[in-house]
N, C-alpha and C positions, 0 to 999 in steps of 0.2 A: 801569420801575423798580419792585421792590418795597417791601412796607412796611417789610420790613428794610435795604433799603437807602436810603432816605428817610432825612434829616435832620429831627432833630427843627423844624426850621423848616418845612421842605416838609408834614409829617404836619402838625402844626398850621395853615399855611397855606391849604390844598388845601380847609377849610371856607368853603363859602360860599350863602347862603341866596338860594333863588329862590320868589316866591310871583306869582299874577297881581295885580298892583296896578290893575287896568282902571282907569287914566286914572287914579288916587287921588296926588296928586304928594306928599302929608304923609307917606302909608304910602310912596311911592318913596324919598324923602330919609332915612326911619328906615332902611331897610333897606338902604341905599348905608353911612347912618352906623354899621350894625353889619358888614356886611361887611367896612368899611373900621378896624375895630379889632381889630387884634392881639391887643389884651388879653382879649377877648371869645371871640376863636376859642382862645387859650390857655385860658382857663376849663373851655370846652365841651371841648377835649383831656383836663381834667385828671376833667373829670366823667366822662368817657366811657370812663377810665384807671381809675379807683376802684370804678367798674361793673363792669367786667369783673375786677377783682382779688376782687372779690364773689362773680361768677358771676353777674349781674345778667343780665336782656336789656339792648339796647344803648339805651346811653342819650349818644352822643357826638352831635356838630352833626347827624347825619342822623335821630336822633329828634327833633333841635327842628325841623330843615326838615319833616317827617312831620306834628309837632303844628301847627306854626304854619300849614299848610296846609287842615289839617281843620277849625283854630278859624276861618278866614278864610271855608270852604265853609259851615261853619255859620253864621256871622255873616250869609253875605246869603241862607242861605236862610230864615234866620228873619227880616232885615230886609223882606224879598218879601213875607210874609205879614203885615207889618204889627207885627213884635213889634218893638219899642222899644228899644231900651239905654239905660243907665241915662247914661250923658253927654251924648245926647240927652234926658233925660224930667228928669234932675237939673241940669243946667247950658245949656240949652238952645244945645247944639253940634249937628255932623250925622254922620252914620253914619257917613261917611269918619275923622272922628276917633273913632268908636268904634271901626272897623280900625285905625287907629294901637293905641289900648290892647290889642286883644286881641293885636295882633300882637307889641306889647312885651310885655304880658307873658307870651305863648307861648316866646318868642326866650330870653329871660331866665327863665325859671321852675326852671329845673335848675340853676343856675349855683352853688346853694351843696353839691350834690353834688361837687365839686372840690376841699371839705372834707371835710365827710362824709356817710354817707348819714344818720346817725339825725340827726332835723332839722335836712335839708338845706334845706327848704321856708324857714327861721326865716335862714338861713345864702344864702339866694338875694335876700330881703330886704334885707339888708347891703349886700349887692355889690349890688344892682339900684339903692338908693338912692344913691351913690355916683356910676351909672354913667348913667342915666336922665336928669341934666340936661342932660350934655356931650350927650348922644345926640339931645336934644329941643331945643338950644340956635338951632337955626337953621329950625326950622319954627314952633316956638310963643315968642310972649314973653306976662310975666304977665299976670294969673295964671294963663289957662291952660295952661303949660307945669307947673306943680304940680298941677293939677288932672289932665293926663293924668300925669304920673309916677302920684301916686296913686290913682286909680283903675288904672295898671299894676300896681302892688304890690298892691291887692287884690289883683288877678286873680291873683298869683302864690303869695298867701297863701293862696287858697282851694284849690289844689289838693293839702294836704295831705290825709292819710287822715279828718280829724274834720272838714276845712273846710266851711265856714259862709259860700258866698258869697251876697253882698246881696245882687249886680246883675246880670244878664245877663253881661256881659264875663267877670264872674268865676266864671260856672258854665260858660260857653262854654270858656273854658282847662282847667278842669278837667274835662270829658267831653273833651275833644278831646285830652288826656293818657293817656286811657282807652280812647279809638279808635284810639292805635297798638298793635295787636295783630294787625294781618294776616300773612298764613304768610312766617315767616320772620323773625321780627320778637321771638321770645323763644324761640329754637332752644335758644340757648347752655347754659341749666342744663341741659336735656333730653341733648343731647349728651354731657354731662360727666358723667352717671350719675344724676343728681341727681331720681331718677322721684318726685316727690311729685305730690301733686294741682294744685300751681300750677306745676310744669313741663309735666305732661300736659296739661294743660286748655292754656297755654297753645299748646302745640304743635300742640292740634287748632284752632284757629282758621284757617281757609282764606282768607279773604277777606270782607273788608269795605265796602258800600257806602254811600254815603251821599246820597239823593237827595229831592226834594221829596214829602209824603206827601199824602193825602187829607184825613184829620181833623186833621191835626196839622200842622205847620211841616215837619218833617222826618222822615224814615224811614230809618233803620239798620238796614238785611239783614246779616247775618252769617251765612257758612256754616261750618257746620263739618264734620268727617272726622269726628267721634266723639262721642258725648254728654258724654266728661268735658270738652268744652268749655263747658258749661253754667255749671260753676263760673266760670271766667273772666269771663263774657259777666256772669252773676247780683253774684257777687261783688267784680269789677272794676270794669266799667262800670256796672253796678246802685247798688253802692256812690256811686258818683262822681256819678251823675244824680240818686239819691232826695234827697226835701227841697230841689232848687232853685230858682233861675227857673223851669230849663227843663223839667224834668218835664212838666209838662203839653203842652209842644210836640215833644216829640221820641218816634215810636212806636220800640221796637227789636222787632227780629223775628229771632230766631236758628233755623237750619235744619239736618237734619244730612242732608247730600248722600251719594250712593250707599246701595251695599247692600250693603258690609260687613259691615254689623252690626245687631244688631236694633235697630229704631229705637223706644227706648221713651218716648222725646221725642221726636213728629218736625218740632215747631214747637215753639218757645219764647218769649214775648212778655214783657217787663218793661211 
């Protein structure tokens, strides 16, 4: 069946979020209790609807499955190396509930794009508060089920463009919003005519990885087709990482592959 021929029930339906929860049964039950809300995959439809009437790259359930994936890779490879989260080192909880918060606020952090885009980050707030206790009602009772809502809502606040997160969790969501840019992933303005420096840039991004690094917690390879991918990588992700937690733990290393073209960058390090 196609997506024209889909009912609006089926299109919004057909969302649903897979992450490895390795044995973590708190992060299991959030993620059964958002799968298991309509209301929630309605949201993400209407985000992802708004986006695209933009010309946005995509921002429907498949960039929260994308983000909430990366924010969870990062979570334990920085937990591996001994970096702390703040629910852990502030409330003396354990990692697995620091996966609960980053994963709620991953899941939930675009939700007030359904509104609108110009702060939608203020507008995700709203709805997340709202949506966060039903969601958290059967894994936590007080007060730590307040305590992770809110440390979720940082995480969700911080990844606007000036955010200012305190804590680990909430720099974690906000770079891992930033590391959805691998090829194919912000075709759409490019396609549509639209060649400025943030369609091209985005469009040379090849592929992203994300693995354990040497000096640092974590290492971010990024290749690109072209140097106007720089802006992206500098501008984007740059933006998103300088002044947090994480800066000090996460090296990024951007590359531009083949010989196309003259490589007048041919490594690029934030």
């Amino acid at each position: 069946m196609s997506e024209d021929e889909q009912t609006l029930r089926e299109r919004v339906l057909e969302a649903e979020i897979k992450v490895p929860t390795r044995g973590n049964r708190k992060l299991s039950q959030l993620i059964e209790a958002v799968n298991s809300s309509e209301r929630i995959k309605s949201t993400w439809y209407m985000a992802g609807l708004n986006a695209n009437r933009l010309g946005m790259s995509d921002h429907s359930w498949v960039h929260i499955q994308i983000v909430t994936n990366i924010a969870l890779r990062l979570t334990r490879l920085l937990a591996k190396r001994g970096v702390e989260a703040g629910i852990v080192t502030d409330h003396g909880m354990t990692e697995r509930d620091a996966e609960v918060v980053i994963a709620a606020g991953a899941m939930l952090h675009d939700l007030g794009l359904s509104i609108n885009r110009k702060d939608h980050e203020t507008y995700s707030l709203f709805l997340a508060a709202d949506l966060l206790p039903g969601l958290l009602e059967d894994i936590y009772e007080e007060p730590e089920r307040t305590v992770i809502a809110s440390e979720a809502m940082h995480a969700i606040i911080s990844h606007r463009s000036k955010g200012e997160p305190l804590t680990i969790e909430g720099a974690i969501v906000r770079v891992a919003d930033a590391l959805d840019m691998a090829k194919g992933r912000a075709r759409l303005p490019f396609e549509a005519g639209e060649t400025n420096i943030h369609s091209l840039s985005a469009y040379a991004i090849e592929e992203v990885k994300i693995s354990p690094g040497r000096d640092t917690a974590v290492r971010v390879e990024i290749e690109m087709s072209n140097s106007a991918g720089i802006f992206q990588v500098d501008e984007g992700l740059g933006t998103k990482l300088r002044g947090t937690p994480l800066e000090s733990h996460i090296e990024v290393v951007a590359r531009i592959e083949g010989e196309h073209e003259k490589r007048l960058v041919p490594v690029f390090r934030l």
